[in-house]
DRENTOR-27123 format. One line per 8 residues: for each residue x, y, z of N, C-alpha, C. Coordinates in steps of 0.05 Angstrom, whole numbers, plus 5000, padded with zeros to 4 digits. Example, Ala and Ser with C-alpha at 12.3 -4.5 7.8 and 13.67 -1.06 7.14 Angstrom:
2
5264 4886 5156 5246 4910 5156 5264 4934 5156  5257 4955 5142 5273 4979 5143 5258 5001 5157
***
This chain:
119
8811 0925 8945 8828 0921 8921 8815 0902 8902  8807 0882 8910 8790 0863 8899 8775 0882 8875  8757 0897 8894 8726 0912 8869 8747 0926 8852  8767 0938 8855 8786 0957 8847 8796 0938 8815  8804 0912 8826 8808 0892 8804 8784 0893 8786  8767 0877 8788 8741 0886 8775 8727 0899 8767  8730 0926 8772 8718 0951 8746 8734 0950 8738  8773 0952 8746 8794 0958 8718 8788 0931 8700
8787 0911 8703 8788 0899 8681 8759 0892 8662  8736 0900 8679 8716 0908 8661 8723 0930 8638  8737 0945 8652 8741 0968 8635 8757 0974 8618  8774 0947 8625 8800 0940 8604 8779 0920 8579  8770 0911 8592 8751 0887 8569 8732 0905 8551  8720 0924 8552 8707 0944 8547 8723 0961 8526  8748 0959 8536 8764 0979 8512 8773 0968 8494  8778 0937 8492 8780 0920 8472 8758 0903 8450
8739 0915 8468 8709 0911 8452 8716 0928 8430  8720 0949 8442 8720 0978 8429 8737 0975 8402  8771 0972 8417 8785 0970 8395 8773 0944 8367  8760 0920 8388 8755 0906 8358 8734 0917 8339  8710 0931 8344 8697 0941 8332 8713 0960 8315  8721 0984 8326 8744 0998 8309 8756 0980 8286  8776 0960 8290 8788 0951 8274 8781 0938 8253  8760 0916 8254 8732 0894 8244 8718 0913 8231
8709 0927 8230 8682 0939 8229 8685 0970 8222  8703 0984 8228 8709 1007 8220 8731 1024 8212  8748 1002 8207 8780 1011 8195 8779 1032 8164  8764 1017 8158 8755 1038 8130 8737 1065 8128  8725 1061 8153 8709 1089 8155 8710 1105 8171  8700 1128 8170 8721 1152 8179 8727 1152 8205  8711 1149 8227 8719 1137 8252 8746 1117 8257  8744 1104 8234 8771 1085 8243 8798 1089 8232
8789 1102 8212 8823 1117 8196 8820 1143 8211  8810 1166 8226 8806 1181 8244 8823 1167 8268  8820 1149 8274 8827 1131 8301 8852 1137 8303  8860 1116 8277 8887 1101 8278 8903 1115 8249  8894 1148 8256 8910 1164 8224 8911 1152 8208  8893 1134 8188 8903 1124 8172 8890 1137 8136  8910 1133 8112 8897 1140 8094 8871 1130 8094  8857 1134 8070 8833 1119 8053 8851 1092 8034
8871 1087 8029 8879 1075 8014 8895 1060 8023  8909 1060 8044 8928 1043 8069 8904 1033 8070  8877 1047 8097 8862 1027 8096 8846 1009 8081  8849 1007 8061 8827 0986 8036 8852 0965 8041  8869 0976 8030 8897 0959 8030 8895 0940 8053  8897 0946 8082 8901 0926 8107 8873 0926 8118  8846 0927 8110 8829 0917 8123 8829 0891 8138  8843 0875 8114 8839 0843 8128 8848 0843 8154
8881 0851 8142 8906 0855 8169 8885 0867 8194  8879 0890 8187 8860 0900 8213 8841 0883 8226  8823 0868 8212 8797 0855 8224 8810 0831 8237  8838 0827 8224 8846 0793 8252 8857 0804 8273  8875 0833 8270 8880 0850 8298 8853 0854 8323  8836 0849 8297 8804 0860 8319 8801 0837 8332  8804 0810 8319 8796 0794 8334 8808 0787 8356  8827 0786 8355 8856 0788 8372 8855 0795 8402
8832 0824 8394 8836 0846 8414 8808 0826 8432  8791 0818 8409 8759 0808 8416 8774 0788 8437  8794 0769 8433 8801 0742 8453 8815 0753 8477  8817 0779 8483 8822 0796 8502 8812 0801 8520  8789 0809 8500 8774 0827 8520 8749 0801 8537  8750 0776 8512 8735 0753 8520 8748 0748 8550  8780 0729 8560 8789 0726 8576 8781 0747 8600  8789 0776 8587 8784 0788 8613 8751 0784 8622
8731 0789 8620 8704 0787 8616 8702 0750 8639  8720 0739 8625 8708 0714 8639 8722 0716 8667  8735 0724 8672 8759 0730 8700 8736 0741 8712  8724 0767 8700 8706 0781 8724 8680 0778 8723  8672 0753 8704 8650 0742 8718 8655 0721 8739  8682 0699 8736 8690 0682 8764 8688 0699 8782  8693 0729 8790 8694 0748 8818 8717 0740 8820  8719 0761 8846 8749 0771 8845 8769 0746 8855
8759 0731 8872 8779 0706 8876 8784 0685 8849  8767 0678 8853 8782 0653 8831 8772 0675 8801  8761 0701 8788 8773 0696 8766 8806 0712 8765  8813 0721 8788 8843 0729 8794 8868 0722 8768  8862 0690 8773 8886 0685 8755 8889 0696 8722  8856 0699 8711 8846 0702 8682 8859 0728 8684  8845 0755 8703 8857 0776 8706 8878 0783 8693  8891 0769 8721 8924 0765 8714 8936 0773 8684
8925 0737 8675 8952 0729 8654 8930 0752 8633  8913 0754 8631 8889 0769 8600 8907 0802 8603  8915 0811 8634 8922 0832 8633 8954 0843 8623  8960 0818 8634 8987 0819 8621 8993 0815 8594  8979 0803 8584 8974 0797 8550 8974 0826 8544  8954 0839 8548 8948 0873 8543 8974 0886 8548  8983 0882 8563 9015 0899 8570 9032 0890 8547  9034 0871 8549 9060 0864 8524 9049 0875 8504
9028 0867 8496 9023 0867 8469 9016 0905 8463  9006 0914 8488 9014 0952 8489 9042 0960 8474  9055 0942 8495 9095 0955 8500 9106 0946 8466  9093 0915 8455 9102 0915 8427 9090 0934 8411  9072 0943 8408 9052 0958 8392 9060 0977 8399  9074 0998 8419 9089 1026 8419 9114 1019 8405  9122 0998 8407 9154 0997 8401 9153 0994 8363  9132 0984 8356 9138 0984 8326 9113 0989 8317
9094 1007 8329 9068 1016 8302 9056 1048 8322  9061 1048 8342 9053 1073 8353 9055 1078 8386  9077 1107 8396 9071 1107 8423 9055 1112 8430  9022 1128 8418 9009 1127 8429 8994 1096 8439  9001 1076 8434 8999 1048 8438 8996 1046 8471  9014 1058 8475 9043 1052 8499 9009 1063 8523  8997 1081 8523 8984 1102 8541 8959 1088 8528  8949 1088 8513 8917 1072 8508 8905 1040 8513
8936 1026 8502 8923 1002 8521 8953 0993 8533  8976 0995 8530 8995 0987 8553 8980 0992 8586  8989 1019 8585 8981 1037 8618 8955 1015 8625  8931 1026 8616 8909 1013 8620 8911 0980 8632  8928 0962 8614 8932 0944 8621 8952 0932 8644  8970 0952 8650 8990 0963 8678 8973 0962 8697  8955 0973 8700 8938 0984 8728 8909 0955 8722  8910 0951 8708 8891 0931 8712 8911 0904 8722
8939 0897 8720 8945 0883 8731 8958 0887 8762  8968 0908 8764 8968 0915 8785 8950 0905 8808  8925 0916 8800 8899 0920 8810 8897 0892 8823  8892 0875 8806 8887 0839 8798 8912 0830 8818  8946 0834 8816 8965 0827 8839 8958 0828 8860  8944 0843 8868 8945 0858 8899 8923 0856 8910  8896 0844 8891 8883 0833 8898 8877 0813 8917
***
């Protein structure tokens, strides 16, 4: 269960790489309004808004990253709380900007804490 912890939350840290690049770096171009449906003109409008969401996602995916370099015992607790961060902040982000939220990084962040508990 341990290694089990450790690829999910690599791979949770990996998808928040992701999302910050998306957001930072590509909200305006077609990849990132493709992403996250958005106009050409919403996005010019909330770039900014988008690139501090990116960072957001970046202090995410940082925590998780440092958890599974400690290994699976002691960075457990980082796991933990970085994974649960991802859950809430999934379950708010379905509840007021998209359910697909709920299944791209909620779930993801579900099973990575799971993973990390039972560890």
């Amino acid at each position: 269960m341990q290694t089990l912890a450790l690829v999910l939350a690599t791979l949770l840290a990996l998808l928040h790489v992701y999302i910050l690049v998306l957001e930072m770096f590509f909200w305006t171009k077609p990849l990132g309004r493709r992403a996250f449906g958005l106009k050409a003109d919403f996005a010019e409008q909330s770039k900014a808004l988008a690139a501090n969401q990116g960072l957001y996602n970046g202090f995410l995916a940082a925590g998780l990253a440092w958890g599974v370099m400690q290994g699976a015992a002691a960075g457990r607790p980082w796991m933990i709380f970085f994974a649960g961060c991802v859950v809430v902040a999934g379950v708010f982000g379905a509840a007021t900007a998209s359910r697909k939220i709920l299944f791209v990084q909620a779930l993801p962040g579900a099973l990575t804490l799971a993973a990390a508990l039972a560890a």
